[in-house]
Structures are given as C-alpha cells and as structure tokens.
C-alpha positions as a Markdown table, in Angstrom:
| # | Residue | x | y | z |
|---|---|---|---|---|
| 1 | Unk | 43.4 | 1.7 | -11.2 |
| 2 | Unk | 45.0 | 2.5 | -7.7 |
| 3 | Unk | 43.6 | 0.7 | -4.9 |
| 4 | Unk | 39.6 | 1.1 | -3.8 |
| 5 | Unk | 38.2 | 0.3 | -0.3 |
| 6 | Unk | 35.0 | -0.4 | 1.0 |
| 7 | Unk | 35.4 | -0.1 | 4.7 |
| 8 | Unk | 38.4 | -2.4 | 5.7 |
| 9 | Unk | 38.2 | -3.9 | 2.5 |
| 10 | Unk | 40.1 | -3.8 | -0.6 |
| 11 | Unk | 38.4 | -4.4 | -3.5 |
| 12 | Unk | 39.6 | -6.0 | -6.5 |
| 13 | Unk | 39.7 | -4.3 | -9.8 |
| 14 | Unk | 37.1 | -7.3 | -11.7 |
| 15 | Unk | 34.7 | -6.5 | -9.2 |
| 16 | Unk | 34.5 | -2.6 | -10.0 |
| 17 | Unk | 32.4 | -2.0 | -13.5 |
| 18 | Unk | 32.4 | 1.5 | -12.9 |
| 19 | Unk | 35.0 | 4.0 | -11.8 |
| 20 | Unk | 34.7 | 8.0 | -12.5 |
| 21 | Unk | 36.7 | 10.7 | -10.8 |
| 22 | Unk | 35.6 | 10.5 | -7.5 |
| 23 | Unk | 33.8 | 7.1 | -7.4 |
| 24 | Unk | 33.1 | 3.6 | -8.3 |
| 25 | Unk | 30.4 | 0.9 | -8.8 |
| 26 | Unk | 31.3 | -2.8 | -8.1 |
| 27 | Unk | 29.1 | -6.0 | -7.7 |
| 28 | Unk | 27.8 | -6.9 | -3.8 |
| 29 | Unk | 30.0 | -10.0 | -2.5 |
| 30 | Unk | 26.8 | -11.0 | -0.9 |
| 31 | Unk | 24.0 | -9.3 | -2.7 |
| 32 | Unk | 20.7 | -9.7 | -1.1 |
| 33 | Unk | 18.9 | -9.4 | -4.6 |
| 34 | Unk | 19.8 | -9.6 | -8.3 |
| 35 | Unk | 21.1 | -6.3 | -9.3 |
| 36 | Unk | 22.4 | -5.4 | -5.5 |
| 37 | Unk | 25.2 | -3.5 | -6.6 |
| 38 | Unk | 27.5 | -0.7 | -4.1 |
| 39 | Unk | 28.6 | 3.1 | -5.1 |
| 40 | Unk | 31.4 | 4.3 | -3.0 |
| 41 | Unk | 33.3 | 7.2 | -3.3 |
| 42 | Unk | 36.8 | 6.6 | -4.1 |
| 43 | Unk | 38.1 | 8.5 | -1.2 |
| 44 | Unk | 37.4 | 6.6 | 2.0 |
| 45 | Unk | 35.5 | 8.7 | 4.9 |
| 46 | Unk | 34.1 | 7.5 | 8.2 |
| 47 | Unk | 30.6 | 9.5 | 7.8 |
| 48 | Unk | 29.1 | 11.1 | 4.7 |
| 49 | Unk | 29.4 | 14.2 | 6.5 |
| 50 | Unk | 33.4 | 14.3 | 5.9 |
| 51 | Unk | 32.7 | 14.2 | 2.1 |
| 52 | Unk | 33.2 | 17.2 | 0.1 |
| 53 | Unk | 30.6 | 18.8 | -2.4 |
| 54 | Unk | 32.1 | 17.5 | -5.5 |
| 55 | Unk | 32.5 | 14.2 | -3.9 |
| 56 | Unk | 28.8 | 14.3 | -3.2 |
| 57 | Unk | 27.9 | 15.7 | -7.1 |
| 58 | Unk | 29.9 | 12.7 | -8.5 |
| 59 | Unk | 28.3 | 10.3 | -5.8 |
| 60 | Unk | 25.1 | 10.8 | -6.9 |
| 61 | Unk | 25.7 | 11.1 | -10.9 |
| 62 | Unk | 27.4 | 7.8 | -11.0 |
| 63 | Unk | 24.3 | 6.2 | -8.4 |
| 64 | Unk | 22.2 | 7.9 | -10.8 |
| 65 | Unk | 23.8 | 6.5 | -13.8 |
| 66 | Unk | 24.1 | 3.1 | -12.3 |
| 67 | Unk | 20.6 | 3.0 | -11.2 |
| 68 | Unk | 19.6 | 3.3 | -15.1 |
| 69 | Unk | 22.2 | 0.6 | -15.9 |
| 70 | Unk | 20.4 | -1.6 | -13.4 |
| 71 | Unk | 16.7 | -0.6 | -14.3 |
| 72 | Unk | 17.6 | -1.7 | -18.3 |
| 73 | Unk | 19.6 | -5.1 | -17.0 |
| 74 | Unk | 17.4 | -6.4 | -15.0 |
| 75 | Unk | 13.8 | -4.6 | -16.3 |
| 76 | Unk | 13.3 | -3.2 | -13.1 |
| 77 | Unk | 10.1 | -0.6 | -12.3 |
| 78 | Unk | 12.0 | 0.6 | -9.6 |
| 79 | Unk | 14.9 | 0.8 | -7.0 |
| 80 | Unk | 16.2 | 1.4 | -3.4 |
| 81 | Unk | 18.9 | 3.6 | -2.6 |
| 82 | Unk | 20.6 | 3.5 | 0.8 |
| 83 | Unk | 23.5 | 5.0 | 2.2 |
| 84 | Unk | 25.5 | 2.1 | 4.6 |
| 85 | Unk | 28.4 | 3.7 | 7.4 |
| 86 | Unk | 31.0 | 1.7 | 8.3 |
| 87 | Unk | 31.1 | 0.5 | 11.7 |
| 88 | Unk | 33.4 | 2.0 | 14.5 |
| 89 | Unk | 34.2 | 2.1 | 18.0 |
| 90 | Unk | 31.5 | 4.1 | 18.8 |
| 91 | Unk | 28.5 | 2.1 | 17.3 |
| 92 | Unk | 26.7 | 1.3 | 20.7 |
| 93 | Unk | 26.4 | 4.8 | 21.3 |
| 94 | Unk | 25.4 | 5.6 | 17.5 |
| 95 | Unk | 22.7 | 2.9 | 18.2 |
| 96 | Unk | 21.5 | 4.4 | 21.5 |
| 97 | Unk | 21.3 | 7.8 | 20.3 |
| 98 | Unk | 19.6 | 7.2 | 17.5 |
| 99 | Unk | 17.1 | 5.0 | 19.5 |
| 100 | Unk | 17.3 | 7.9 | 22.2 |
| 101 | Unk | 16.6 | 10.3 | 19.2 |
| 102 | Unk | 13.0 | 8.2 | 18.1 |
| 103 | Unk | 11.8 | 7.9 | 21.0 |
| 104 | Unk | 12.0 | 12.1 | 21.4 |
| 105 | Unk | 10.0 | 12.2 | 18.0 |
| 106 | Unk | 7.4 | 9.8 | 19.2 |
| 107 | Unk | 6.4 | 11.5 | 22.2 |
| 108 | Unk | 6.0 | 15.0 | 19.7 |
C-alpha cells in the first residue's frame, strides 16, 4: 500500500479497511457518531472538480459499498453522505461567496 492522504495528513495503513483502484475507506480519528467512517480518493485533489470520471465511478461504488457495510454493522435505517474540501488559502472568500451566493437565492 503506497502512501494515502487525507488533506495534509498521512494516513496509516491500520486505519484504511478499504482500498480499491482509485480509493479508500478508513475509520474517522474523531468520529462524531458510531459508524462515522471517510472515502477518499486515492489521488489527492484540492476540489472535487479536479477529479476525473473514473475517479468519480470508483468514488461512489466504494461509498456505495461502504455504506452497506455500515448499514449491516451497525443496523442502521439510514445514512448521511457528505463531501468535505480541504481548506486553503482562499477559504474567507469561499465563505463569502458562498454566503454572497444565498443571499442572491433568497431574494428570488
């Protein structure tokens, strides 16, 4: 297993129970509920823009098959899916854009 990121992390190979062509699975560090668990593609990109289609396919397959693995585990009825960006330089202006951006849909 060469070496996987999350961000500026590195993450170590007994946290990762799942690794496929393109992606992996590994346990939260700090999970917020039992079952919290993180798909990542194996290639590290700053948005989820810069990933390719096949990327995206194999994304979504693993989270898919993780998500079943998670739903027998722990008996759940059902699931939330989120995609988390890594922060960068520019995250004040991401923010105020984006607040910028709901406030023009609000006044629709």
């Amino acid at each position: 297993m060469s070496t996987l990121r999350f961000g500026q992390h590195v993450i170590k190979a007994s946290a990762v129970f799942l690794q496929t062509e393109l992606s992996f699975a590994m346990v939260n560090r700090k999970p917020v509920v039992p079952g919290h668990v993180l798909v990542c593609p194996l290639r590290p990109v700053e948005r989820f823009r810069d990933l390719l289609p096949g990327e995206v396919a194999d994304l979504f397959s693993t989270t898919q098959r993780v998500a079943s693995l998670v739903e027998r585990h722990y008996n759940a009825t059902s699931l939330t899916i989120a995609i988390q960006l890594q922060k960068h330089d520019r995250e004040e202006e991401d923010v105020a854009f984006q607040r910028r951006t709901w406030l023009q849909k609000l006044q629709i």
